[in-house]
C-alpha positions as a LaTeX table, in Angstrom:
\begin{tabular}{lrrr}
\hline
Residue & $x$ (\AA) & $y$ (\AA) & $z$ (\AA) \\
\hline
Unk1 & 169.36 & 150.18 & 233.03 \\
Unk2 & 168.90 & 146.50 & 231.04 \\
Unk3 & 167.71 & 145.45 & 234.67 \\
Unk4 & 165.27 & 147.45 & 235.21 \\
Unk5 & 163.47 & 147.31 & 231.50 \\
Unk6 & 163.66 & 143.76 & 232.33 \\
Unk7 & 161.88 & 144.22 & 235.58 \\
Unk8 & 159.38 & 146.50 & 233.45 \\
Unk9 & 158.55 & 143.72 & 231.12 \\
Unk10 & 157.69 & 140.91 & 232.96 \\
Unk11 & 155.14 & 143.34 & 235.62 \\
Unk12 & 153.87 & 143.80 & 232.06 \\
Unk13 & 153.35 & 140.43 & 230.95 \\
Unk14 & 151.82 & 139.56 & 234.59 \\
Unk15 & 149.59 & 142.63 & 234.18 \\
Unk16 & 148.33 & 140.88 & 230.85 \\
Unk17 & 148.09 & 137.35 & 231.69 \\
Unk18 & 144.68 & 136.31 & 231.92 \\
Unk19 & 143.13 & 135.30 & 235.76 \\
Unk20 & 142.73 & 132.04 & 236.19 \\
Unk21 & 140.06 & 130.73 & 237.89 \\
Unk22 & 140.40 & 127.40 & 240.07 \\
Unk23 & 137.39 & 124.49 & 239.30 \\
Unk24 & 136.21 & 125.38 & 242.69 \\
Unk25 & 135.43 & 128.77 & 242.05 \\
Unk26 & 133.65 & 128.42 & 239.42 \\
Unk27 & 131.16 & 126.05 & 240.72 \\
Unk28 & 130.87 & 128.48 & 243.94 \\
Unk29 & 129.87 & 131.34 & 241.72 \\
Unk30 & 126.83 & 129.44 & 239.83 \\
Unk31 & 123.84 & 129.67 & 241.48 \\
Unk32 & 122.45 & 127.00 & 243.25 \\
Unk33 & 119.60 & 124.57 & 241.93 \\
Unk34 & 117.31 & 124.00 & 244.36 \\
Unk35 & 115.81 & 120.06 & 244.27 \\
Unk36 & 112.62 & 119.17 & 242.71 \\
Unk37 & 111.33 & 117.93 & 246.15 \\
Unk38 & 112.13 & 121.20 & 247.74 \\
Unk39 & 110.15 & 123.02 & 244.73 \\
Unk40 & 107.21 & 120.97 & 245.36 \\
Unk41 & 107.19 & 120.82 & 249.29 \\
Unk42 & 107.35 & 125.37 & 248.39 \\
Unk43 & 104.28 & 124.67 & 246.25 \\
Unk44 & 102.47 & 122.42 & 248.45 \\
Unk45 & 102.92 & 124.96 & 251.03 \\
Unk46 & 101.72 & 128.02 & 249.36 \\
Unk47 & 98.87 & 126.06 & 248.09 \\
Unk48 & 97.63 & 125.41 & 251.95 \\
Unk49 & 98.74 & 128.37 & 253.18 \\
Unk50 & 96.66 & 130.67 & 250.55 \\
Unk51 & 99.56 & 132.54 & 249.61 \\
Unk52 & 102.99 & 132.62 & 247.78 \\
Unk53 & 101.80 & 130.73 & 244.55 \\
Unk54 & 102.90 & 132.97 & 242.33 \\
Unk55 & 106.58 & 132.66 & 243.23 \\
Unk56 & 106.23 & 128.85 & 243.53 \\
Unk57 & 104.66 & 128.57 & 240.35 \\
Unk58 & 107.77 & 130.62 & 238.71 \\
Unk59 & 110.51 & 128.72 & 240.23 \\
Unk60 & 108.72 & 125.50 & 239.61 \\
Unk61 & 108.20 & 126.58 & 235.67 \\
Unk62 & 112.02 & 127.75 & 235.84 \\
Unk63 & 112.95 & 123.98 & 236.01 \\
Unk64 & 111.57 & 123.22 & 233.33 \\
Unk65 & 114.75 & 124.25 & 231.24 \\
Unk66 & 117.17 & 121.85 & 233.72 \\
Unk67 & 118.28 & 119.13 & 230.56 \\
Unk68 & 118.44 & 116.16 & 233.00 \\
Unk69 & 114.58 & 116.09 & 233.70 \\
Unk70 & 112.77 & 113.28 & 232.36 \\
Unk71 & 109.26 & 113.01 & 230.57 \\
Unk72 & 107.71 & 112.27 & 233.73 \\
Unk73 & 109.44 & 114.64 & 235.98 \\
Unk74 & 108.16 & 117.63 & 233.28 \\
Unk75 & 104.47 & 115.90 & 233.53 \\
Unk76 & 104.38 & 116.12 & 237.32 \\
Unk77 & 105.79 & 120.11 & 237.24 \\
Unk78 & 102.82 & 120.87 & 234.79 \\
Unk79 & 100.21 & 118.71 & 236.57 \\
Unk80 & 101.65 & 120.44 & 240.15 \\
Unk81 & 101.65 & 124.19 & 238.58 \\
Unk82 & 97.83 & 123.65 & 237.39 \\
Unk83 & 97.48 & 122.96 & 241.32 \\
Unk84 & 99.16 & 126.20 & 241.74 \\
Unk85 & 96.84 & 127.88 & 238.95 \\
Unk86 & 93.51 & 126.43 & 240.97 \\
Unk87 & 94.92 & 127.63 & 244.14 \\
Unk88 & 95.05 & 131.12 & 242.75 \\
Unk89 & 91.33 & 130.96 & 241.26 \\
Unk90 & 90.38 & 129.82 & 245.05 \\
Unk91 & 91.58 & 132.90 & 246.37 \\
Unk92 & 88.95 & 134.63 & 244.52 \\
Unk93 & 86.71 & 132.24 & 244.41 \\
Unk94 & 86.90 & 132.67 & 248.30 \\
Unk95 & 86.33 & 136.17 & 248.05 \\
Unk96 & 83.58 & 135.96 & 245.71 \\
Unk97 & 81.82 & 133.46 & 248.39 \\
Unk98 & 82.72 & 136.43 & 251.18 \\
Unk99 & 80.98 & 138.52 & 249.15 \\
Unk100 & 84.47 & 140.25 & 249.11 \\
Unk101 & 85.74 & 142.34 & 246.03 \\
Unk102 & 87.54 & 139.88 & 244.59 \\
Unk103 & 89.05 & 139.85 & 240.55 \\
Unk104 & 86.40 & 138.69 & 237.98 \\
Unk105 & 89.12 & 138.72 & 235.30 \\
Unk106 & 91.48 & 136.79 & 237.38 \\
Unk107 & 89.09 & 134.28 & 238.88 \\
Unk108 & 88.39 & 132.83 & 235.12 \\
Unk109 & 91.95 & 133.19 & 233.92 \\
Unk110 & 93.38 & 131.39 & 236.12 \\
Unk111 & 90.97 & 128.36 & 235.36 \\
Unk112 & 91.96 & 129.20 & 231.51 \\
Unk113 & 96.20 & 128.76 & 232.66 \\
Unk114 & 95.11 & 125.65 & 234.95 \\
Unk115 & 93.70 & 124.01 & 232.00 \\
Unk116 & 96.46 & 125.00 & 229.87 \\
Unk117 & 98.49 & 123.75 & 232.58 \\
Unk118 & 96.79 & 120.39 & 232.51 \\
Unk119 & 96.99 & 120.10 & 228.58 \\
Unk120 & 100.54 & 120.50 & 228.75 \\
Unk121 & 100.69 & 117.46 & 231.60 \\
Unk122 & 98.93 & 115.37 & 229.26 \\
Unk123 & 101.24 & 115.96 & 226.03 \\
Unk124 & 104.31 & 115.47 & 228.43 \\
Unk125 & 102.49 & 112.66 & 230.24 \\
Unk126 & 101.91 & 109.92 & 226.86 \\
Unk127 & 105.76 & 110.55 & 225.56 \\
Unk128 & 107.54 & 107.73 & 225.23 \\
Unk129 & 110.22 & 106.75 & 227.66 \\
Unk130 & 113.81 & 106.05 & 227.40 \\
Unk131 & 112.97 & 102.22 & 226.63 \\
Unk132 & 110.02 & 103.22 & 223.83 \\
Unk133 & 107.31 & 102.60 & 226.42 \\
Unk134 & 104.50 & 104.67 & 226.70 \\
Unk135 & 103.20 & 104.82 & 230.39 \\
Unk136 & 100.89 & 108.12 & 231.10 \\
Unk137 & 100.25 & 108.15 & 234.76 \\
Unk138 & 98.09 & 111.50 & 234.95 \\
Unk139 & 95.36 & 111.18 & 232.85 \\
Unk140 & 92.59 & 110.25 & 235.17 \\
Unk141 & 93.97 & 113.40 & 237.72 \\
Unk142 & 93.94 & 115.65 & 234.64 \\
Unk143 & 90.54 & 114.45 & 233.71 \\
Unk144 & 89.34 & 114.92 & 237.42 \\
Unk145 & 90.25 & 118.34 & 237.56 \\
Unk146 & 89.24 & 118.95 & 234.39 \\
Unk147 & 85.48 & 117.80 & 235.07 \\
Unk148 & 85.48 & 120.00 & 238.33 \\
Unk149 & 86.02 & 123.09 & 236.24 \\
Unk150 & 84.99 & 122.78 & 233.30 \\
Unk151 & 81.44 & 124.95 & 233.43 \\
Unk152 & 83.30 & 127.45 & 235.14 \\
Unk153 & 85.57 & 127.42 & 231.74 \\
Unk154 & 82.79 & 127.99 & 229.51 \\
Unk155 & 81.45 & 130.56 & 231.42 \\
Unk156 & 84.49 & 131.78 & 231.04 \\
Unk157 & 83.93 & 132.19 & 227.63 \\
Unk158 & 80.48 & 133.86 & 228.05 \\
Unk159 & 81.90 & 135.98 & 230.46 \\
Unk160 & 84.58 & 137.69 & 227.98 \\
Unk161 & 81.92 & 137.34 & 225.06 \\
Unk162 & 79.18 & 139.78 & 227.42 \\
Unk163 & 82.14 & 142.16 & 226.89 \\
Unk164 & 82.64 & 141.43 & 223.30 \\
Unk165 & 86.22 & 141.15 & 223.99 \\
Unk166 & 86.48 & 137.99 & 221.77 \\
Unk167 & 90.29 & 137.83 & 221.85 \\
Unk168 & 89.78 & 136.58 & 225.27 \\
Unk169 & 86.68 & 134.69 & 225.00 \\
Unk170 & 88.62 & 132.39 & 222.15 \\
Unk171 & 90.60 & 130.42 & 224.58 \\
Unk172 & 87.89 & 129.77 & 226.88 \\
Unk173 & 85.53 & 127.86 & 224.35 \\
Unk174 & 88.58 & 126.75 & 222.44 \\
Unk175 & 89.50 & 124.58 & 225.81 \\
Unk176 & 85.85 & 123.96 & 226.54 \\
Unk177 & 85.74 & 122.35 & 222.52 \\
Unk178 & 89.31 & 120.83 & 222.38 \\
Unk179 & 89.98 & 119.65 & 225.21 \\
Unk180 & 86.65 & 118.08 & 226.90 \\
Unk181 & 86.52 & 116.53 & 230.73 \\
Unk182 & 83.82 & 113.22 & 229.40 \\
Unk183 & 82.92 & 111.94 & 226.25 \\
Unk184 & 78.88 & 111.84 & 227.33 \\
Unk185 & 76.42 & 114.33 & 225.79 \\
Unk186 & 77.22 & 117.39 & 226.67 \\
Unk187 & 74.30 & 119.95 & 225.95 \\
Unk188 & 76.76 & 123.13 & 226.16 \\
Unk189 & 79.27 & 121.89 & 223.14 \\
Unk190 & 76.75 & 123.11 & 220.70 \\
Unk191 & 76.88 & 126.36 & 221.99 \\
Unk192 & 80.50 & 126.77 & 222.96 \\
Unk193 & 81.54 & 125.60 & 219.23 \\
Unk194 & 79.87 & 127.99 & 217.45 \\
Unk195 & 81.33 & 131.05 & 220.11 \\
Unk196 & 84.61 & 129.54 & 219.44 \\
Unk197 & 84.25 & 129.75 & 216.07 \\
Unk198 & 82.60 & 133.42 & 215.77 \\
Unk199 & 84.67 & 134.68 & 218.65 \\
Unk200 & 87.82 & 133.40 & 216.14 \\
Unk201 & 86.80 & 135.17 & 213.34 \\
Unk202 & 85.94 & 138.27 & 214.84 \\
Unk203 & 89.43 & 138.93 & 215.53 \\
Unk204 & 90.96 & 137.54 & 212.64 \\
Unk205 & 91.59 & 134.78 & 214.24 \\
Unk206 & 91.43 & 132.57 & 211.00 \\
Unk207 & 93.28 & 129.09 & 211.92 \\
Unk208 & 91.25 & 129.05 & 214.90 \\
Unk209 & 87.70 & 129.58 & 212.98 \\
Unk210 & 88.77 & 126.76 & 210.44 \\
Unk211 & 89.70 & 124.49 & 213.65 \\
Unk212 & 85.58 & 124.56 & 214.85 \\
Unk213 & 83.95 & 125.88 & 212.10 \\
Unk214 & 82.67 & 122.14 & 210.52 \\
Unk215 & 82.31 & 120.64 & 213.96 \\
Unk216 & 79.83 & 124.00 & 214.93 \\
Unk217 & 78.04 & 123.98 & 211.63 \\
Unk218 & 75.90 & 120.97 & 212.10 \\
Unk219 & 74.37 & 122.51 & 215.87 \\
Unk220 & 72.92 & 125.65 & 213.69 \\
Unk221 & 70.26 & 126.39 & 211.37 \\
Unk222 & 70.68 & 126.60 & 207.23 \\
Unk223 & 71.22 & 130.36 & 207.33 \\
Unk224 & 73.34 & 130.52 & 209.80 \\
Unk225 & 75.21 & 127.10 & 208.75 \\
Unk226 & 75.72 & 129.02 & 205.83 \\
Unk227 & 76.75 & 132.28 & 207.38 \\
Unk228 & 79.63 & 129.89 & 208.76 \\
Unk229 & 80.33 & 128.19 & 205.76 \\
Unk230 & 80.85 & 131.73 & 204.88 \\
Unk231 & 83.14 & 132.62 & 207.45 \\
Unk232 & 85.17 & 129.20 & 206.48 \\
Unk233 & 86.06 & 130.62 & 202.73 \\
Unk234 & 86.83 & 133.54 & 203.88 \\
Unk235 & 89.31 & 132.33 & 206.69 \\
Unk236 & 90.91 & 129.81 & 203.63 \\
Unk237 & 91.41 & 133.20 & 201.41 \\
Unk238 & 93.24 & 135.18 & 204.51 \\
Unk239 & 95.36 & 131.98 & 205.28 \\
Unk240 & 95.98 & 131.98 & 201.44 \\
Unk241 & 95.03 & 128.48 & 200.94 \\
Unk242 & 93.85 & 128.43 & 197.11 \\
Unk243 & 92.82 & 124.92 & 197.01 \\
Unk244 & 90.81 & 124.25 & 200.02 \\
Unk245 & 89.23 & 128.13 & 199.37 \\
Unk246 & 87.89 & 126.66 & 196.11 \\
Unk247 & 86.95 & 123.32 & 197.67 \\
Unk248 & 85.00 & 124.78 & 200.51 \\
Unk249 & 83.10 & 127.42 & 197.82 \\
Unk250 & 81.90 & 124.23 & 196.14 \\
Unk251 & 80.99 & 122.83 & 199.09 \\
Unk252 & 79.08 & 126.45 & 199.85 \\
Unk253 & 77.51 & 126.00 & 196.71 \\
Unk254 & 76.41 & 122.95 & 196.62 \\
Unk255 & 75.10 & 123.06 & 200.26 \\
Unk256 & 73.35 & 126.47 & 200.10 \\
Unk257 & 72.44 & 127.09 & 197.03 \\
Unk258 & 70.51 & 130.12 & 197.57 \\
Unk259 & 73.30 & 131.87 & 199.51 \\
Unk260 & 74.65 & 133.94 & 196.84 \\
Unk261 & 78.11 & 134.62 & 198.41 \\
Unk262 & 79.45 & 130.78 & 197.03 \\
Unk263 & 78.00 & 131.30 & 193.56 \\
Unk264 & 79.28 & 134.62 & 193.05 \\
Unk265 & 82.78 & 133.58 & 194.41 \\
Unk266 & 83.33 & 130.72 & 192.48 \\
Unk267 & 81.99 & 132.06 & 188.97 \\
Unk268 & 84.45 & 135.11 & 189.20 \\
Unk269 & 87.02 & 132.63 & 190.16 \\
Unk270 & 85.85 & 130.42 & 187.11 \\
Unk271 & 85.96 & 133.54 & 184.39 \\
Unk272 & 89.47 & 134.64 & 185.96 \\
Unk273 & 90.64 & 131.57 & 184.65 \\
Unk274 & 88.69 & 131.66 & 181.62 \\
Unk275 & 86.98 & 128.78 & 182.80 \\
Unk276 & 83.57 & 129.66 & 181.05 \\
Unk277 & 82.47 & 126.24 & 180.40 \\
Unk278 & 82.56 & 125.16 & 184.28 \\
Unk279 & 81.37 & 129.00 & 184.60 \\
Unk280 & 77.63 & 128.07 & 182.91 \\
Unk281 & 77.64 & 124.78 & 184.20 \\
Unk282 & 77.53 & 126.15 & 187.57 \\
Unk283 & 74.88 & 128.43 & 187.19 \\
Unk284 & 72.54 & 126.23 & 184.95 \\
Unk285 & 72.76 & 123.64 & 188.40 \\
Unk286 & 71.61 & 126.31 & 190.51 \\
Unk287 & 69.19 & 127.58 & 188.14 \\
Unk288 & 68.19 & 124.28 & 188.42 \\
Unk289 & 68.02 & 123.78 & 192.54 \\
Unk290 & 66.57 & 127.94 & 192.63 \\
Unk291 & 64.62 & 128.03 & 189.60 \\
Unk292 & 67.06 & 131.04 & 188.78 \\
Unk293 & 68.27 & 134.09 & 190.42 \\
Unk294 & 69.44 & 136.86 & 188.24 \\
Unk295 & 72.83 & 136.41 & 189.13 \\
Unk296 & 72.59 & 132.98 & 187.83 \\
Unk297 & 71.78 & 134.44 & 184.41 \\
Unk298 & 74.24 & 137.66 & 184.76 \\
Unk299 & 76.99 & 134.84 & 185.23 \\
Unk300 & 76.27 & 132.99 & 181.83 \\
Unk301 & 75.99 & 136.34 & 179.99 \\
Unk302 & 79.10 & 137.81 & 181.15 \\
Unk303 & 80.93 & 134.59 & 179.85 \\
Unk304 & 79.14 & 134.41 & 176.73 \\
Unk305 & 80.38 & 137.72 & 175.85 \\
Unk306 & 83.55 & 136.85 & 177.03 \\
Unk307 & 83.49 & 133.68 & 174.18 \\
Unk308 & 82.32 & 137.08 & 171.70 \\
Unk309 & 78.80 & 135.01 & 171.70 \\
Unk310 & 77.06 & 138.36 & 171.55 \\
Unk311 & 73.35 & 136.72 & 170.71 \\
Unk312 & 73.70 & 134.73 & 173.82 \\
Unk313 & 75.01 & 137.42 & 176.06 \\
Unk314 & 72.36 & 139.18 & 175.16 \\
Unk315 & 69.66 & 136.90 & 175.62 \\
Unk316 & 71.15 & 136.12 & 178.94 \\
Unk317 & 71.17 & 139.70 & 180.08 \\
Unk318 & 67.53 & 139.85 & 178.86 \\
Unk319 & 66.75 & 137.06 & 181.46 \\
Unk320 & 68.94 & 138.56 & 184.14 \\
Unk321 & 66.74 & 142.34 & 183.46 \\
Unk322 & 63.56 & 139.81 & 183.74 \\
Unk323 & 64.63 & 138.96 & 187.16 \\
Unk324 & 66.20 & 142.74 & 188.49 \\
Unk325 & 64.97 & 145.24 & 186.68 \\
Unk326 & 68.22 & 147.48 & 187.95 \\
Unk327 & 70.88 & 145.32 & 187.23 \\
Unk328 & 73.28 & 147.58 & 185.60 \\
Unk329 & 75.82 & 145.34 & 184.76 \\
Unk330 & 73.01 & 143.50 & 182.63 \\
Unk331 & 72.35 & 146.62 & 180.90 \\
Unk332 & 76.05 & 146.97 & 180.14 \\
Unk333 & 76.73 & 143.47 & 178.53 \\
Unk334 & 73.70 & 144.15 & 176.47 \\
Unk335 & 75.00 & 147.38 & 175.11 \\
Unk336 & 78.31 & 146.57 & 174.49 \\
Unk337 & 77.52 & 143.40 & 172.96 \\
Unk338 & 75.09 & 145.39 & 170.69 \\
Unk339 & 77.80 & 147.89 & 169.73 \\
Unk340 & 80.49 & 145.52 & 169.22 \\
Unk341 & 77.91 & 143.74 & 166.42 \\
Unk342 & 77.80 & 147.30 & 165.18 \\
Unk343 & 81.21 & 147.80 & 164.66 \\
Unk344 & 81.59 & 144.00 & 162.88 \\
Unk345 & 78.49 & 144.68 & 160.91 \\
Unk346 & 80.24 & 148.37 & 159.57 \\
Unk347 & 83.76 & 146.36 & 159.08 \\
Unk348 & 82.60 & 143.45 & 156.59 \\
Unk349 & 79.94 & 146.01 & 155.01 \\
Unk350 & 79.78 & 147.29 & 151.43 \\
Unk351 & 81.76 & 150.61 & 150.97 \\
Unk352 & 80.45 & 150.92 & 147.38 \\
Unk353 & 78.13 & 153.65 & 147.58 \\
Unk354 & 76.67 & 153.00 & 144.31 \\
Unk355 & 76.47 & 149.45 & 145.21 \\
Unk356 & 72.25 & 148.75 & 146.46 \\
Unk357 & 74.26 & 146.54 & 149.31 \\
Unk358 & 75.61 & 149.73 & 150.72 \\
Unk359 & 72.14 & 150.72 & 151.76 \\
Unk360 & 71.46 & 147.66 & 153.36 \\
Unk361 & 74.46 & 146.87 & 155.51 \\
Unk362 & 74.31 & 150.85 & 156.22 \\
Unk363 & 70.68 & 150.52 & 157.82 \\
Unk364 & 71.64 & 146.95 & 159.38 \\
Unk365 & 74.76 & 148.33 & 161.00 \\
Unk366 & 72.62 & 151.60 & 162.14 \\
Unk367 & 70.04 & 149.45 & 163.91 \\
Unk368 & 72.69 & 147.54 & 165.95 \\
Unk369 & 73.81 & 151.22 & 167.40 \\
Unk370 & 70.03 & 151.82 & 168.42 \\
Unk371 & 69.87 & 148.81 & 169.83 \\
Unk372 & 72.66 & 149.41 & 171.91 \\
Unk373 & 72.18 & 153.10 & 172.55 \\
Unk374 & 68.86 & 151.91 & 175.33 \\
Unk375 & 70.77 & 149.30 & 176.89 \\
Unk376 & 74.08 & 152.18 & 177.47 \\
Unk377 & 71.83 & 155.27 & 178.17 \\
Unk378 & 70.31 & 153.01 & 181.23 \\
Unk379 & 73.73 & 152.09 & 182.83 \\
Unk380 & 73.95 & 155.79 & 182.62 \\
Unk381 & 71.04 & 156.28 & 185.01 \\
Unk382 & 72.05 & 153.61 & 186.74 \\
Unk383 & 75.83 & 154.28 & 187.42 \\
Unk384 & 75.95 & 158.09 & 186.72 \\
Unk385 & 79.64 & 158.14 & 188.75 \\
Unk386 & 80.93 & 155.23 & 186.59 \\
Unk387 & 81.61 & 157.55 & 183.11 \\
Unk388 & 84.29 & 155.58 & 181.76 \\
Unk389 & 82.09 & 152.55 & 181.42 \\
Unk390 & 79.00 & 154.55 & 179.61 \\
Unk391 & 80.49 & 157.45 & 178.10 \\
Unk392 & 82.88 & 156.19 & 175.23 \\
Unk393 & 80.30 & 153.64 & 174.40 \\
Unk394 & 77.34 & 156.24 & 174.30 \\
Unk395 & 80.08 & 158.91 & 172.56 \\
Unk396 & 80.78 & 156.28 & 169.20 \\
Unk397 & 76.70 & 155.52 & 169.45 \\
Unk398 & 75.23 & 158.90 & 169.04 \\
Unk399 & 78.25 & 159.78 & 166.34 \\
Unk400 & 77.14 & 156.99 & 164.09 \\
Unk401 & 73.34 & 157.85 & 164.70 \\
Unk402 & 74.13 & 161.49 & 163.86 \\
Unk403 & 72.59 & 162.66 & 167.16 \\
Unk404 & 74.10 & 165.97 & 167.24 \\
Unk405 & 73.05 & 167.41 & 170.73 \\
Unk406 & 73.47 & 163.81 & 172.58 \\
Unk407 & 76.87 & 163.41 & 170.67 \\
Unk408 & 77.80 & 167.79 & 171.68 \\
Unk409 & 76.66 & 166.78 & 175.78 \\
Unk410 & 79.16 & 163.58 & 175.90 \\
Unk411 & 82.16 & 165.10 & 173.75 \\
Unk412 & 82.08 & 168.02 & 176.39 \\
Unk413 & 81.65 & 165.25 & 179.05 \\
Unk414 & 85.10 & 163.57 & 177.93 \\
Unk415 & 86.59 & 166.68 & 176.76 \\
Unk416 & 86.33 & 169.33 & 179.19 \\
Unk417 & 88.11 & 172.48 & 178.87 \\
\hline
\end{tabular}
């Protein structure tokens, strides 16, 4: 009986032991790297025999990963799979000359991944070596092919752009910008810049509107420089960048003056921060450029009464109602800074009836409320859905004036049953 638990225990300690696995083994059951050579004499093949440059191209990318490979060796993979990438726009570039159906989508991004291809060669390509030494030995190839292509990659561009799909035109005029074939004039850059940078923004693309936006600005006229400059501060207040946002509405402002977008921008920015000095400042140097706009004079009203300068606030709205007759937000500074004179001018007057003052401050105080009650009844015409800015103000005016049907029409405006 002890033999045979015995027996029992060691077939259960063999049963446990793990499996060991001899060094030769092992290395049968990894898979095989095939040699660089024999990757490129695959890829050399499928590029003259028209076919099989898809799977080339992956197992040629696949190395990629292998640690031992040197700067170079990655340079030369990326320059040979952009020759894989131009062999595959030839196909349809074949058919297209056959007057075949052939892949319009394919033919142009193929020329987009060749050049990406290429880009990639030349980053690789000016590394330093083991020894510090920087040796690029690709560059003029690159350029070569780069040159040969390179209409074909901004039409590319105008292609995808005809569709208005500008998610795909991006890339296109982004190469054709960023990475150029020659340094000579080139009478398409002025054009592809400015498509980079609108096809960028219209798909939220902001880093990539910021990247062309000041090198397409100066190939357009002032309103549409401006429309750009536009597009700039708006891309700096997605990307959340505070400072350059402010620097480039400055830089809206003083370079388009009459473009109200910068002004209007900045000056809330400025009276957000209670900046009111800088605020008025602003506007009396546009004033100055425009000869005056009636935002310019809204602007210095709204921060006068702001400061609780009522007389200028109002005289500022006055000048801003000169300019736009409807400006509602005129009418309102006016009012309020009327009835909030009214309601000083009751707080430090007499409260002796008996006392001749009492009269005087009484009839002072009750033209302020007039005054204001114009200024309030016209935001009311002006903003009839906007109640809560008109009717308290109108509801304290016609109570003081003793207006009893005007006062009766508002109460049962803010007190409905």
């Amino acid at each position: 009986m002890k033999c045979s638990k015995i027996t029992l225990l060691t077939l259960l300690l063999l049963l446990l032991a793990p499996c060991s696995v001899s060094p030769k083994e092992k290395k049968e059951k990894q898979p095989k790297q095939e040699r660089l050579s024999t990757l490129y004499k695959n890829a050399r093949t499928a590029i003259k025999n028209q076919s099989g440059q898809d799977a080339a191209l992956g197992a040629l990318l696949g190395a990629l990963s292998r640690p031992e490979l040197k700067n170079k060796q990655k340079a030369n993979i990326y320059y040979t799979a952009a020759l894989l990438e131009e062999s595959l726009n030839g196909v349809e570039n074949r058919k297209a000359f056959l007057k075949q159906a052939y892949d319009t989508v394919k033919f142009f991004n193929k020329l987009r991944d060749m050049y990406g291809q290429l880009r990639l060669c030349d980053s690789v390509d000016v590394l330093p070596d083991a020894k510090g030494n920087v040796r690029p030995r690709l560059q003029k190839k690159t350029r070569v092919k780069r040159l040969e292509h390179r209409r074909n990659i901004y039409g590319g561009g105008k292609f995808f752009l005809a569709k208005q799909n500008y998610a795909a035109a991006y890339p296109f005029f982004d190469l054709y910008c960023s990475y150029p074939g020659k340094e000579q004039p080139d009478t398409l850059y002025p054009h592809a810049v400015l498509w980079a940078t609108l096809s960028a923004f219209q798909v939220d693309n902001y880093a990539g509107t910021i990247k062309h936006v000041d090198a397409a600005i100066p190939h357009t006229d002032s309103i549409t420089a401006a429309v750009l400059q536009e597009y700039k501060v708006r891309s700096y207040a997605s990307l959340k960048n505070d400072s350059m946002w402010v620097a480039s509405l400055q830089q809206g402002v003083v370079k388009y003056p009459f473009h109200d977008y910068f002004f209007v921008q900045l000056a809330d920015w400025c009276y957000a921060h209670r900046r009111f000095d800088v605020e008025r400042k602003l506007a009396d140097r546009l004033i100055g450029k425009t000869g005056g706009k009636a935002i310019h004079f809204y602007a210095k009203s709204k921060s006068y009464l702001s400061e609780e300068n009522y007389e200028a606030a109002i005289a500022y709205a006055d000048s801003t109602i000169e300019r736009q007759r409807d400006f509602a937000d005129a009418y309102y500074n006016k009012g309020i800074s009327y009835l909030n004179m009214a309601v000083i001018s009751h707080e430090k007057s007499c409260k002796d009836s008996n006392n001749p003052q009492y009269a005087i401050d009484k009839q002072r105080t009750q033209e302020l409320y007039r005054q204001a009650r114009p200024c309030m009844e016209m935001v009311r015409r002006l903003q009839p859905e906007k109640m809560d800015r008109w009717a308290p103000a109108l509801y304290r005016i016609y109570l003081n004036l003793n207006l009893g049907d005007e006062f009766v029409e508002i109460d049962r405006l803010l007190n409905p049953k």
